[in-house]
CHARMM-style PDB file with segment names, atoms N, HN, CA, C and O in Angstrom:
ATOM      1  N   UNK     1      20.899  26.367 -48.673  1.00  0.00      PROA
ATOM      2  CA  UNK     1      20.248  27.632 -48.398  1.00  0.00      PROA
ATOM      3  C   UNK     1      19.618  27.620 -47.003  1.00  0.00      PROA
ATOM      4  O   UNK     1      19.576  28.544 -46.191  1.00  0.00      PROA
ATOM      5  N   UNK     2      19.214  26.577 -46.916  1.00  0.00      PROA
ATOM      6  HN  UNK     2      19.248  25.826 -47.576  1.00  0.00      PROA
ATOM      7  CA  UNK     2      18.618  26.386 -45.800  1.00  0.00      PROA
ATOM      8  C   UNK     2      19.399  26.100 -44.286  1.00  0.00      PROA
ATOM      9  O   UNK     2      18.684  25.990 -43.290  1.00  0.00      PROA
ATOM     10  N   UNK     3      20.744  25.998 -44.169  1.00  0.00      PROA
ATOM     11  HN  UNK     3      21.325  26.088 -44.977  1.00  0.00      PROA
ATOM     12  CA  UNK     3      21.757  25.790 -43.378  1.00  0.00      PROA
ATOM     13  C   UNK     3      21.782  27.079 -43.311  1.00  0.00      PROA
ATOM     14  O   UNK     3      21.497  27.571 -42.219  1.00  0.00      PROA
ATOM     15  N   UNK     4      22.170  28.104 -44.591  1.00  0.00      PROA
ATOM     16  HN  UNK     4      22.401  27.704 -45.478  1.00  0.00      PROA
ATOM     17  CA  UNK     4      22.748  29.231 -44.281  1.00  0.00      PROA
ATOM     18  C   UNK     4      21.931  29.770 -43.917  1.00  0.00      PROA
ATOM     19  O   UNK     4      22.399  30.314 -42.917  1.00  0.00      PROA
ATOM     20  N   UNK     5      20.553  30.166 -44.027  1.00  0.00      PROA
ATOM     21  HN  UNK     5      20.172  29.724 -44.839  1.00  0.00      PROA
ATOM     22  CA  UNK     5      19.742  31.031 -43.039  1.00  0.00      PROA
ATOM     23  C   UNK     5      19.980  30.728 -41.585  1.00  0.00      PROA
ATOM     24  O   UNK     5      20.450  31.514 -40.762  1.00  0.00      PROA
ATOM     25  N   UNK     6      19.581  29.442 -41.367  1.00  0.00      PROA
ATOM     26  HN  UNK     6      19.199  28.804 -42.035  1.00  0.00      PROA
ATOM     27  CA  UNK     6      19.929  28.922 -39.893  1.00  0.00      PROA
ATOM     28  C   UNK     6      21.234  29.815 -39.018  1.00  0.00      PROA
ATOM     29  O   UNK     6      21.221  30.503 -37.998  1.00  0.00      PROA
ATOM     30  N   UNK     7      22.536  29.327 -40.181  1.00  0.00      PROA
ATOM     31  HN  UNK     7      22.546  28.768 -41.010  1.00  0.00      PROA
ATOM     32  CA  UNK     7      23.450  30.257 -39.311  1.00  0.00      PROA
ATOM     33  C   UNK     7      23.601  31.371 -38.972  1.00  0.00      PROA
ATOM     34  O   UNK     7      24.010  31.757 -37.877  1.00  0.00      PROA
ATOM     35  N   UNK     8      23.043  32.473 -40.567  1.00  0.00      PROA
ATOM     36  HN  UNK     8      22.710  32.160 -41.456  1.00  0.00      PROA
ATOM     37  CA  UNK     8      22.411  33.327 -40.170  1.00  0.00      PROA
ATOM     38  C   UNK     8      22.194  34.313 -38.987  1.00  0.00      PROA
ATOM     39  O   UNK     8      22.769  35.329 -38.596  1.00  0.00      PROA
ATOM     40  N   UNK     9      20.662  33.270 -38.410  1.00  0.00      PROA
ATOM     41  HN  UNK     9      20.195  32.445 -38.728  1.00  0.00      PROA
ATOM     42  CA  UNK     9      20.339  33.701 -37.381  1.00  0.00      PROA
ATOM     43  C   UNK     9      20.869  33.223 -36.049  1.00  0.00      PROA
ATOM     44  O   UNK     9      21.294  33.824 -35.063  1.00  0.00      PROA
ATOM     45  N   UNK    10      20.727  32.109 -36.303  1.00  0.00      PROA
ATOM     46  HN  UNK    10      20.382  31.620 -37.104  1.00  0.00      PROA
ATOM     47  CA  UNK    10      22.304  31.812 -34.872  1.00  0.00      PROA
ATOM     48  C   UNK    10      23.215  33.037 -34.335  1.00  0.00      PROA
ATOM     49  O   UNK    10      23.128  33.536 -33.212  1.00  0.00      PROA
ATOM     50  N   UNK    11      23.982  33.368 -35.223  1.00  0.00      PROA
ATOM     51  HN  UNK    11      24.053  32.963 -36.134  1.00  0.00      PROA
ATOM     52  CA  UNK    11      25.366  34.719 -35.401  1.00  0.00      PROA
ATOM     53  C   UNK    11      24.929  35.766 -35.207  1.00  0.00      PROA
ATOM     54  O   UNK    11      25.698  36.702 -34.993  1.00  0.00      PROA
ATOM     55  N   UNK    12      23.306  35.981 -35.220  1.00  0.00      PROA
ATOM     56  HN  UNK    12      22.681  35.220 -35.393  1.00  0.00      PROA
ATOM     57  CA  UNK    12      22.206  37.549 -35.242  1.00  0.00      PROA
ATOM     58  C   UNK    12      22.045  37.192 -33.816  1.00  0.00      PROA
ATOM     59  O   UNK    12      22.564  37.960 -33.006  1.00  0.00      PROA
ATOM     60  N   UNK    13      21.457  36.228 -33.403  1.00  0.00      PROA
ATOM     61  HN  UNK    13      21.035  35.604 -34.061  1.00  0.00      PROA
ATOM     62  CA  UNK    13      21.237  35.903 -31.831  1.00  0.00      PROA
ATOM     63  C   UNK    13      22.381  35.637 -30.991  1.00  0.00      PROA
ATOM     64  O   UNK    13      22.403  35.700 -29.762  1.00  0.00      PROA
ATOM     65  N   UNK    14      23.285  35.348 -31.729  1.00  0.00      PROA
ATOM     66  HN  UNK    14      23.268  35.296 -32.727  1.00  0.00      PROA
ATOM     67  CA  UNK    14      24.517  35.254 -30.637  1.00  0.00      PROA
ATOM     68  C   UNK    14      24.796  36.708 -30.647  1.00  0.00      PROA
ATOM     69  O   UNK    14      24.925  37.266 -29.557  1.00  0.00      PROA
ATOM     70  N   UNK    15      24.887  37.276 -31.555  1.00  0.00      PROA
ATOM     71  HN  UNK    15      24.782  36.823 -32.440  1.00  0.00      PROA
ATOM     72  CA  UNK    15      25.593  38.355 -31.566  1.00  0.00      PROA
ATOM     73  C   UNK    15      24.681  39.541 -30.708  1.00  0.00      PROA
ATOM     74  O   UNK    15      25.304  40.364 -30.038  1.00  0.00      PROA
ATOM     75  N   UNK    16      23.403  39.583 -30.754  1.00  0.00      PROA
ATOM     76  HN  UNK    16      22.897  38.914 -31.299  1.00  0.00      PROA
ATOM     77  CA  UNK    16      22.335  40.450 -29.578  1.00  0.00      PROA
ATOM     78  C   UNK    16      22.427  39.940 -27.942  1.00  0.00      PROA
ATOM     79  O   UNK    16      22.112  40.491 -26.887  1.00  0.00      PROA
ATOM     80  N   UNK    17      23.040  38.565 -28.285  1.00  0.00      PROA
ATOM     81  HN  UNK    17      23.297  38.118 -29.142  1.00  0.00      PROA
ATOM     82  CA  UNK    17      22.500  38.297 -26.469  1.00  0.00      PROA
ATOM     83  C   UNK    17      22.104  37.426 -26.546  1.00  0.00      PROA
ATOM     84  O   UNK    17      22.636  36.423 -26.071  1.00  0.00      PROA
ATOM     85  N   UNK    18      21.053  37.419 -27.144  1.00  0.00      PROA
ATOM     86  HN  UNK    18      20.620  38.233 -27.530  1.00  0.00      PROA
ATOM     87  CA  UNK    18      19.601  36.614 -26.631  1.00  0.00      PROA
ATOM     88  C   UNK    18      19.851  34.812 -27.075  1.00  0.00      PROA
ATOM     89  O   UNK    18      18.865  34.078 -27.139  1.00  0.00      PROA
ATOM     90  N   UNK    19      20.791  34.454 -27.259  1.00  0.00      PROA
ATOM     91  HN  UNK    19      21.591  35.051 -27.207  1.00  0.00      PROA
ATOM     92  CA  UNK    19      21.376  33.046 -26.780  1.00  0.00      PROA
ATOM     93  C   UNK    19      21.707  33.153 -25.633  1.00  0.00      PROA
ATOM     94  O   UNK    19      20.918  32.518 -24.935  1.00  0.00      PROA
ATOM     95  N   UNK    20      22.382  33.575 -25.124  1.00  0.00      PROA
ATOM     96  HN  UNK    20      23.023  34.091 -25.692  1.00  0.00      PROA
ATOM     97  CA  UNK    20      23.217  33.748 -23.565  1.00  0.00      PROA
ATOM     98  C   UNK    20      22.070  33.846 -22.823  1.00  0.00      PROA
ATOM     99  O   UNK    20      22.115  33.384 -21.683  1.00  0.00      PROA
ATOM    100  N   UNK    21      21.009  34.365 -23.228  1.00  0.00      PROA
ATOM    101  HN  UNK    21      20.973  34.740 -24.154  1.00  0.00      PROA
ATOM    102  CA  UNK    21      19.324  34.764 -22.392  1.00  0.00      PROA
ATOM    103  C   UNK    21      18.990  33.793 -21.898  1.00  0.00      PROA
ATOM    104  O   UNK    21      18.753  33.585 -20.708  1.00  0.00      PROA
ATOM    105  N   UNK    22      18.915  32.757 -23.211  1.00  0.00      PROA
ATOM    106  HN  UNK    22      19.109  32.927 -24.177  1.00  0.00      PROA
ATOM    107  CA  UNK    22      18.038  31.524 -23.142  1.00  0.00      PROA
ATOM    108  C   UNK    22      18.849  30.605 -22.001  1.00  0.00      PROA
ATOM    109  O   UNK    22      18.338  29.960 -21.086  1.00  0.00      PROA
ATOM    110  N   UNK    23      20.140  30.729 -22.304  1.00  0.00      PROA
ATOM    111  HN  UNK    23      20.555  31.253 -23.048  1.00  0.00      PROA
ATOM    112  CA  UNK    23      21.033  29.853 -21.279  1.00  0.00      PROA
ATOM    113  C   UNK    23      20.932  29.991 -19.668  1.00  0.00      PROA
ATOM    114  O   UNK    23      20.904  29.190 -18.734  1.00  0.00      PROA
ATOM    115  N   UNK    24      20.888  31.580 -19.820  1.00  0.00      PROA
ATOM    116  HN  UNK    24      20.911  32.231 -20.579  1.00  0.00      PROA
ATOM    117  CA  UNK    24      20.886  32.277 -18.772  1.00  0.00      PROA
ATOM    118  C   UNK    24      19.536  32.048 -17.797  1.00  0.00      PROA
ATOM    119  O   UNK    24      19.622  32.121 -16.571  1.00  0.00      PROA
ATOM    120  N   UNK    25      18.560  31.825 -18.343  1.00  0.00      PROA
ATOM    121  HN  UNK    25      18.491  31.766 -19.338  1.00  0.00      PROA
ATOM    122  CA  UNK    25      17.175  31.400 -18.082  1.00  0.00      PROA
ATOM    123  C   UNK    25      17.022  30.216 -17.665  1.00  0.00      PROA
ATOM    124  O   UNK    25      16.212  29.820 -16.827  1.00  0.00      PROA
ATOM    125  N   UNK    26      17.979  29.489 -18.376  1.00  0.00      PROA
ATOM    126  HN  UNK    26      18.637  29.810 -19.057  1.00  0.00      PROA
ATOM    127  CA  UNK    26      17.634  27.952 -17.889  1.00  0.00      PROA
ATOM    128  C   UNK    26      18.464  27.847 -16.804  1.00  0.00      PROA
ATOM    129  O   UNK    26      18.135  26.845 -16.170  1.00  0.00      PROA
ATOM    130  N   UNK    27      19.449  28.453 -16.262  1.00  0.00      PROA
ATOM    131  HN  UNK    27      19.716  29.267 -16.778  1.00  0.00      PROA
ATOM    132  CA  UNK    27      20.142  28.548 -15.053  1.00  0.00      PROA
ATOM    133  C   UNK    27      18.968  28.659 -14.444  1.00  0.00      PROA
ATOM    134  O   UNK    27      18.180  27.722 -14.315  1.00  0.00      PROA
ATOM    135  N   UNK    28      18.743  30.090 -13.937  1.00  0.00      PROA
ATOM    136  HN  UNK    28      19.383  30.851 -14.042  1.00  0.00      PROA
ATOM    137  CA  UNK    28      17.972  30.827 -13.022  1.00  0.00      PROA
ATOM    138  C   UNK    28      16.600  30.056 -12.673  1.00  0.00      PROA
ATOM    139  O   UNK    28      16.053  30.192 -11.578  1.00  0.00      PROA
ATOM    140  N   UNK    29      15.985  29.062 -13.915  1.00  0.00      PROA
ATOM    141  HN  UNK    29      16.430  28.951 -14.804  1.00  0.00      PROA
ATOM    142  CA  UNK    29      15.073  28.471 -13.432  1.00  0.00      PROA
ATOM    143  C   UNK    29      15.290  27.467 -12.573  1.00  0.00      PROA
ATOM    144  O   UNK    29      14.419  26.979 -11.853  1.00  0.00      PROA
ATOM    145  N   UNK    30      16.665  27.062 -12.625  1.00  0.00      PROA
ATOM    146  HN  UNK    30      17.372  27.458 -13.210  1.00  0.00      PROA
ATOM    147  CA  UNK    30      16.651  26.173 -11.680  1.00  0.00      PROA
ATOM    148  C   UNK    30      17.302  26.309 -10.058  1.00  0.00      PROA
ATOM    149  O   UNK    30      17.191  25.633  -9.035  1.00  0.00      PROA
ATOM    150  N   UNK    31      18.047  27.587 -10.438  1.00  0.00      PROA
ATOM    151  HN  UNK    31      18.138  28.137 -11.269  1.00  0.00      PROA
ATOM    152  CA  UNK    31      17.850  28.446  -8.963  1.00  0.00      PROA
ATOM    153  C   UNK    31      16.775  28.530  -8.698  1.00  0.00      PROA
ATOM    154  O   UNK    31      16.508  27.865  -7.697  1.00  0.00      PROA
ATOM    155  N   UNK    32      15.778  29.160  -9.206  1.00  0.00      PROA
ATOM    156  HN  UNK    32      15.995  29.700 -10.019  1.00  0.00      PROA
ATOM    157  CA  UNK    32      14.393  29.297  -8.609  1.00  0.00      PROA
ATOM    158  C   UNK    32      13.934  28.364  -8.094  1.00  0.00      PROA
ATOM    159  O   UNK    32      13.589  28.654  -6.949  1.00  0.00      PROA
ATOM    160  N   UNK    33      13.705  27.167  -8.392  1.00  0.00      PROA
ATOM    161  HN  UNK    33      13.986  26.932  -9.323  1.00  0.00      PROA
ATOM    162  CA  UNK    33      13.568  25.809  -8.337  1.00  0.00      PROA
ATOM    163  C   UNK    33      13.868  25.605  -6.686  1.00  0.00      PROA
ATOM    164  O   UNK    33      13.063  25.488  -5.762  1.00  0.00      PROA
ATOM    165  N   UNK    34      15.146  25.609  -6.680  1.00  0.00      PROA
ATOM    166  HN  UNK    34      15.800  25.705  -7.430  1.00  0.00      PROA
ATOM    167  CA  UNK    34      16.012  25.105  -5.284  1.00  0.00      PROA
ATOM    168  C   UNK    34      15.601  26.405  -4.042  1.00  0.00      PROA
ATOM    169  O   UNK    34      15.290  26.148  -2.879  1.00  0.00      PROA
ATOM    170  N   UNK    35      15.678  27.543  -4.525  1.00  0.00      PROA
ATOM    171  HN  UNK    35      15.931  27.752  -5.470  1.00  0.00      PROA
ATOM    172  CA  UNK    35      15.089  28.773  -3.758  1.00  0.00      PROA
ATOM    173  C   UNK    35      13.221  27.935  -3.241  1.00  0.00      PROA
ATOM    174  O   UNK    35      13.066  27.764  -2.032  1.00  0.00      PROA
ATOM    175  N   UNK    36      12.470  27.669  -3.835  1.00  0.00      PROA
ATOM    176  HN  UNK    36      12.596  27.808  -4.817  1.00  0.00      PROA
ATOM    177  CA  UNK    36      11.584  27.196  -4.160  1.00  0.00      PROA
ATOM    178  C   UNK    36      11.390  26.361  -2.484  1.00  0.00      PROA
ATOM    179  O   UNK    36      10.835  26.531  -1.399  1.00  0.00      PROA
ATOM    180  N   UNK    37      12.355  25.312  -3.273  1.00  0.00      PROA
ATOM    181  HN  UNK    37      12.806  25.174  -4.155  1.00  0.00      PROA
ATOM    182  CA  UNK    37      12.280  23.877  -1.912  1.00  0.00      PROA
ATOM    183  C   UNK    37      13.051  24.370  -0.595  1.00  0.00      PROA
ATOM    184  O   UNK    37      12.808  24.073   0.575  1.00  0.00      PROA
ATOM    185  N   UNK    38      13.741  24.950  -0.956  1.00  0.00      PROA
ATOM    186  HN  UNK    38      13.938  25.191  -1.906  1.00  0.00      PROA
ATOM    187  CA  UNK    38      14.192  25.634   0.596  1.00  0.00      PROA
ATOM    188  C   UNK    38      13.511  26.160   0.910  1.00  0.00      PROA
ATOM    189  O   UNK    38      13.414  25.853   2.098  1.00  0.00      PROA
ATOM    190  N   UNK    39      12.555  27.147   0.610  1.00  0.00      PROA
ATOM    191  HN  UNK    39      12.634  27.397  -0.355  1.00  0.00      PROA
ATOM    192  CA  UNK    39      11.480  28.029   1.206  1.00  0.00      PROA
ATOM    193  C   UNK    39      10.066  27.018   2.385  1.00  0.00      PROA
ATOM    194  O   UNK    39       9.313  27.136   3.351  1.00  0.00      PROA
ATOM    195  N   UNK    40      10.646  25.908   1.117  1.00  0.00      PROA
ATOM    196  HN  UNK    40      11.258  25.813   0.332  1.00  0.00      PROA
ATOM    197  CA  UNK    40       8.903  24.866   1.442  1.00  0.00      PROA
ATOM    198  C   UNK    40       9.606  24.332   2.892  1.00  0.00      PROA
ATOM    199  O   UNK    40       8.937  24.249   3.922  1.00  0.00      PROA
ATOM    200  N   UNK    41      11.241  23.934   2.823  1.00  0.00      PROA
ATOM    201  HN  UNK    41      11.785  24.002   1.986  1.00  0.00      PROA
ATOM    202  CA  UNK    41      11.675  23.310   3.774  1.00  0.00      PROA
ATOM    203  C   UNK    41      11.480  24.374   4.982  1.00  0.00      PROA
ATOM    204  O   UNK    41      10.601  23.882   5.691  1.00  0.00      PROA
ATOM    205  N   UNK    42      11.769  25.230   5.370  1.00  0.00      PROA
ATOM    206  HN  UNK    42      12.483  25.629   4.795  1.00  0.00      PROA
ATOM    207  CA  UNK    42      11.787  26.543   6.184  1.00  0.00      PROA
ATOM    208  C   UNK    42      10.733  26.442   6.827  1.00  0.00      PROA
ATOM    209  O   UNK    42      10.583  26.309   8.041  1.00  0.00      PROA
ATOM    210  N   UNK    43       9.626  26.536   5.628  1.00  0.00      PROA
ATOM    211  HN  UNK    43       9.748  26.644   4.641  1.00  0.00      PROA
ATOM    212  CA  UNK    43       8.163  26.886   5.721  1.00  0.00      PROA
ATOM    213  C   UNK    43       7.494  25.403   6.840  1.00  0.00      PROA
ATOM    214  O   UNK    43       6.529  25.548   7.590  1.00  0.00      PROA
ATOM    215  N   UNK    44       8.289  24.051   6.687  1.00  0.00      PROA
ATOM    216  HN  UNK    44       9.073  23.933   6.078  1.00  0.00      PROA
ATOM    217  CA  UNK    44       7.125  22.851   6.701  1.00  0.00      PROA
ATOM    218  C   UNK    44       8.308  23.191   8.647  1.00  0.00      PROA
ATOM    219  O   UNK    44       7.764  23.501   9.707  1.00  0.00      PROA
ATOM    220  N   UNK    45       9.656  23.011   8.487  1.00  0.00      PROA
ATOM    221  HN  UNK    45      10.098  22.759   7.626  1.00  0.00      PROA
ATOM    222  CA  UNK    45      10.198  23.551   9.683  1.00  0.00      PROA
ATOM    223  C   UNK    45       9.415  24.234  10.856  1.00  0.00      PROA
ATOM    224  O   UNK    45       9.162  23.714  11.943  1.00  0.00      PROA
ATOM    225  N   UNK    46       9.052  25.595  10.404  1.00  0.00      PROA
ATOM    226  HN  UNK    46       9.257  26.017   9.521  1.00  0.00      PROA
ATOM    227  CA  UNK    46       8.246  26.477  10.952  1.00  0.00      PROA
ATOM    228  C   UNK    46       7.213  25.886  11.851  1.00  0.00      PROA
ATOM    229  O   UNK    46       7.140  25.772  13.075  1.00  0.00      PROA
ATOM    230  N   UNK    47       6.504  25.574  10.946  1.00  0.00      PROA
ATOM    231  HN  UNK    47       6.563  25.666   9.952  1.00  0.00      PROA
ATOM    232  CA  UNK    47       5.404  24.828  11.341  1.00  0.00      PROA
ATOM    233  C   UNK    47       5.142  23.897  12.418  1.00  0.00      PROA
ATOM    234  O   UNK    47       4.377  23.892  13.382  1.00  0.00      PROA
ATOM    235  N   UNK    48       6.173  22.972  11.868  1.00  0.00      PROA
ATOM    236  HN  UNK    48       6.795  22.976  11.084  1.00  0.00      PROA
ATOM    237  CA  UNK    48       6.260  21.964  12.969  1.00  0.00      PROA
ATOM    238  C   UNK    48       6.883  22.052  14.445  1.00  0.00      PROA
ATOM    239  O   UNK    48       6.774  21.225  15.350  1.00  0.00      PROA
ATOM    240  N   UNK    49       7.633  23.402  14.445  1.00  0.00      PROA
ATOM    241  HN  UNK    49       7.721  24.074  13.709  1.00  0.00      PROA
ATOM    242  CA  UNK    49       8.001  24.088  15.557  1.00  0.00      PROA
ATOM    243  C   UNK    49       6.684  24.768  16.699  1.00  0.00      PROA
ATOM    244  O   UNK    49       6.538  24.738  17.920  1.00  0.00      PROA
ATOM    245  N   UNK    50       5.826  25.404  15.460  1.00  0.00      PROA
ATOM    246  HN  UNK    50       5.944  25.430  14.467  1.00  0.00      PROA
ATOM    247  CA  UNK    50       4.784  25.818  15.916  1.00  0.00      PROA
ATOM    248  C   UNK    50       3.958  25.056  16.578  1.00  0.00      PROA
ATOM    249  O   UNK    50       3.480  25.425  17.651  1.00  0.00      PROA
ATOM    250  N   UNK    51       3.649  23.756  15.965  1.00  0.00      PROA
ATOM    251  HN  UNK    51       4.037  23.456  15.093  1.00  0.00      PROA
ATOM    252  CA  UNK    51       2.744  22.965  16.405  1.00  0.00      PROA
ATOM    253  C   UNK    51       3.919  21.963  17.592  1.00  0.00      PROA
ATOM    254  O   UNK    51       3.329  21.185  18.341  1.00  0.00      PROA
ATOM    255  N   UNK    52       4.786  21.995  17.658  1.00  0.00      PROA
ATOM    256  HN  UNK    52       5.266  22.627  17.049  1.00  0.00      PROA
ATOM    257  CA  UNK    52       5.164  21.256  19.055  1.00  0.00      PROA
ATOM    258  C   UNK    52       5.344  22.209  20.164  1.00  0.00      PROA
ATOM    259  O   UNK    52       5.700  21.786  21.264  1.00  0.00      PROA
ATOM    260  N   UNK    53       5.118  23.501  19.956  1.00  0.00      PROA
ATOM    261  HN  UNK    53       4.828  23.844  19.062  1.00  0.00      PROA
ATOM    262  CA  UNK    53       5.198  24.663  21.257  1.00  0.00      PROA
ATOM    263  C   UNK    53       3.677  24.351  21.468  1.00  0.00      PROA
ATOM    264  O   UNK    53       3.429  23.863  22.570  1.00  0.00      PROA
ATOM    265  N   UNK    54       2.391  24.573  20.458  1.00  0.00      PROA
ATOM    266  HN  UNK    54       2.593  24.969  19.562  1.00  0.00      PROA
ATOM    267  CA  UNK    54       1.059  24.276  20.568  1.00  0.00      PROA
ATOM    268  C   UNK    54       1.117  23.092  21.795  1.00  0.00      PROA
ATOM    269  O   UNK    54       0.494  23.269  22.842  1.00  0.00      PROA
ATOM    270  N   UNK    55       1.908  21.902  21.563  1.00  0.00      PROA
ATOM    271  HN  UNK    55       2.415  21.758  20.713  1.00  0.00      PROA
ATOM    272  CA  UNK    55       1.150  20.883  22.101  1.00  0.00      PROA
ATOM    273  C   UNK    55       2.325  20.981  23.313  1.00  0.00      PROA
ATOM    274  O   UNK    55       1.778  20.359  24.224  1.00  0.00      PROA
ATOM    275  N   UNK    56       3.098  21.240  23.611  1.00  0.00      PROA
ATOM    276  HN  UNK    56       3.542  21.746  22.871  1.00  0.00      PROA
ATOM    277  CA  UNK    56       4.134  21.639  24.799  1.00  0.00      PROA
ATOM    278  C   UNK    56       3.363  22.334  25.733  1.00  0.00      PROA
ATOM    279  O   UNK    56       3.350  21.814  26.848  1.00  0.00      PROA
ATOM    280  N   UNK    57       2.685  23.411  25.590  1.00  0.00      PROA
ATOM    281  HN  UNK    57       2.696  23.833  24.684  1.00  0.00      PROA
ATOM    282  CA  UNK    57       1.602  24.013  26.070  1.00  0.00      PROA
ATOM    283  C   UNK    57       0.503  23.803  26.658  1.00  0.00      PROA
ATOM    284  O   UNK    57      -0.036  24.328  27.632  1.00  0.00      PROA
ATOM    285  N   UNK    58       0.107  22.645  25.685  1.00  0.00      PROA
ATOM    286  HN  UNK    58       0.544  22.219  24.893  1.00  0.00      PROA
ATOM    287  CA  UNK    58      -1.381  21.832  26.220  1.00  0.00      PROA
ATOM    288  C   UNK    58      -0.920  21.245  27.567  1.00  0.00      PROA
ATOM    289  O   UNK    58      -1.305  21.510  28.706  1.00  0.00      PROA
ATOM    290  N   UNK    59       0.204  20.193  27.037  1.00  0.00      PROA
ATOM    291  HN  UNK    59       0.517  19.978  26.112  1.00  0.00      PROA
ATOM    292  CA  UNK    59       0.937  19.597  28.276  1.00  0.00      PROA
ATOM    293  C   UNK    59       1.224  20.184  29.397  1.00  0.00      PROA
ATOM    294  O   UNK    59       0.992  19.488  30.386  1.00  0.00      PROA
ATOM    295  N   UNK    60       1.633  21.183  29.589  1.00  0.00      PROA
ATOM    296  HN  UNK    60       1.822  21.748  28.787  1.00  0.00      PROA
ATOM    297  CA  UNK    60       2.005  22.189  30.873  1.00  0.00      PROA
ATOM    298  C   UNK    60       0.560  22.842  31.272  1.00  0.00      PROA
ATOM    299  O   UNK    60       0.210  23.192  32.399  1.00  0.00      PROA
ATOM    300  N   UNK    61      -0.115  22.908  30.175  1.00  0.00      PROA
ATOM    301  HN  UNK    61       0.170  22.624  29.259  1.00  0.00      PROA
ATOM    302  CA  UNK    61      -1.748  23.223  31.109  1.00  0.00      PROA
ATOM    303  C   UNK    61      -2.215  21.909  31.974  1.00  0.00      PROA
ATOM    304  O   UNK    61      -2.570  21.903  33.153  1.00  0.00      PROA
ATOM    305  N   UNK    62      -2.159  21.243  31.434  1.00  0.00      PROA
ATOM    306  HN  UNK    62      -1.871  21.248  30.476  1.00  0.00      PROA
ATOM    307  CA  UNK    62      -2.799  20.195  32.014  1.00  0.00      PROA
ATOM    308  C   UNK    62      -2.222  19.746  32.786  1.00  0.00      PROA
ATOM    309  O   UNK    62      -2.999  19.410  33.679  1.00  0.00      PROA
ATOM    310  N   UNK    63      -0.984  19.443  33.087  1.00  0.00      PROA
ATOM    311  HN  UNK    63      -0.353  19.716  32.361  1.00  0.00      PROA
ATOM    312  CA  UNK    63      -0.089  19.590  34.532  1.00  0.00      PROA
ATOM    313  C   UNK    63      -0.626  20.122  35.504  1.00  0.00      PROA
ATOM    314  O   UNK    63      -1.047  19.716  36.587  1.00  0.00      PROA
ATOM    315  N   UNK    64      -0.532  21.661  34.694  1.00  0.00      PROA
ATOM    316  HN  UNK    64      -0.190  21.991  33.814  1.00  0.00      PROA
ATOM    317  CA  UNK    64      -1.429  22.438  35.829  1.00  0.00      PROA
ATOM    318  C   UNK    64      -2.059  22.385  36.277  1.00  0.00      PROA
ATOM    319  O   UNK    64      -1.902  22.353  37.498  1.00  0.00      PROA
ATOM    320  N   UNK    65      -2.960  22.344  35.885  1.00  0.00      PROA
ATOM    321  HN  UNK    65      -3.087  22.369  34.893  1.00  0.00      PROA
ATOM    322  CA  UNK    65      -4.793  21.490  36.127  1.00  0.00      PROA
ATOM    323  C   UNK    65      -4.526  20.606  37.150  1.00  0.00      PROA
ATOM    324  O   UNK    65      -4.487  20.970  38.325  1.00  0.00      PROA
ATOM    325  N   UNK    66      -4.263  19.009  36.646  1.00  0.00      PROA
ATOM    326  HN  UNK    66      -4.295  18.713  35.691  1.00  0.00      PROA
ATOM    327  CA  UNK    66      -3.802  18.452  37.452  1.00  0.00      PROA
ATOM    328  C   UNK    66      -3.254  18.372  38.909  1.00  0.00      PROA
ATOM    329  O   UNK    66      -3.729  17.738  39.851  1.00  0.00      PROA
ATOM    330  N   UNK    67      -2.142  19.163  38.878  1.00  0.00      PROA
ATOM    331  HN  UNK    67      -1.756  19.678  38.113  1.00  0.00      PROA
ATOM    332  CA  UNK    67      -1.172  19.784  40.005  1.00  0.00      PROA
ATOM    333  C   UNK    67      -2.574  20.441  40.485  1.00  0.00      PROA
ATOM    334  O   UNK    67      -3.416  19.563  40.677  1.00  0.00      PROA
ATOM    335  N   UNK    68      -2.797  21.057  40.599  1.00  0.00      PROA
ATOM    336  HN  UNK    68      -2.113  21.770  40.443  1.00  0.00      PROA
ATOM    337  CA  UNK    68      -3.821  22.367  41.210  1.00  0.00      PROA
ATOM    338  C   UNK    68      -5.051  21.569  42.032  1.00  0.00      PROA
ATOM    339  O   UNK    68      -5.380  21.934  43.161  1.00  0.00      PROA
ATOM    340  N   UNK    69      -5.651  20.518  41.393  1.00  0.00      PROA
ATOM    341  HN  UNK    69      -5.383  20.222  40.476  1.00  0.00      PROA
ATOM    342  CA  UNK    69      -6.484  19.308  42.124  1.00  0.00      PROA
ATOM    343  C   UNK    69      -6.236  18.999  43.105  1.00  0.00      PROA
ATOM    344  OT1 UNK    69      -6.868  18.090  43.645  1.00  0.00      PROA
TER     345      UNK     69
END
C-alpha cells in the first residue's frame, strides 16, 4: 500500500511538471553558481585594473614632481 501511494504521487508529479521543476532547479542553481564566480572574477579584474591605473598615476606624478625640481 505503501509503494502504491508513493507511485501514485510520483505519476501526479510527473505528470504536472513539477519533477522536471525540481530537476530543472537543480540545473539553474548551478548556472547561477558559475554566473556567480564569473561576476566575482570580472568584479576582483576590475579592480585590480583600477588600482594599477591608481598607482600608474602616483608614479607619473611624482616623476613630475621630480622632473620639475
Amino acid at each position: 500500500m505503501k509503494h502504491f501511494l508513493t507511485l501514485i504521487c510520483a505519476a501526479f508529479l510527473a505528470g504536472c511538471g513539477l519533477a522536471g521543476t525540481a530537476g530543472t532547479t537543480a540545473a539553474g542553481s548551478a548556472a547561477e553558481a558559475e554566473q556567480a564566480q564569473q561576476a566575482k572574477q570580472i568584479e576582483d579584474r576590475a579592480r585590480q585594473q583600477a588600482e594599477d591605473a591608481v598607482a600608474q598615476d602616483a608614479a607619473q606624478r611624482a616623476q613630475a614632481e621630480k622632473d620639475a625640481q
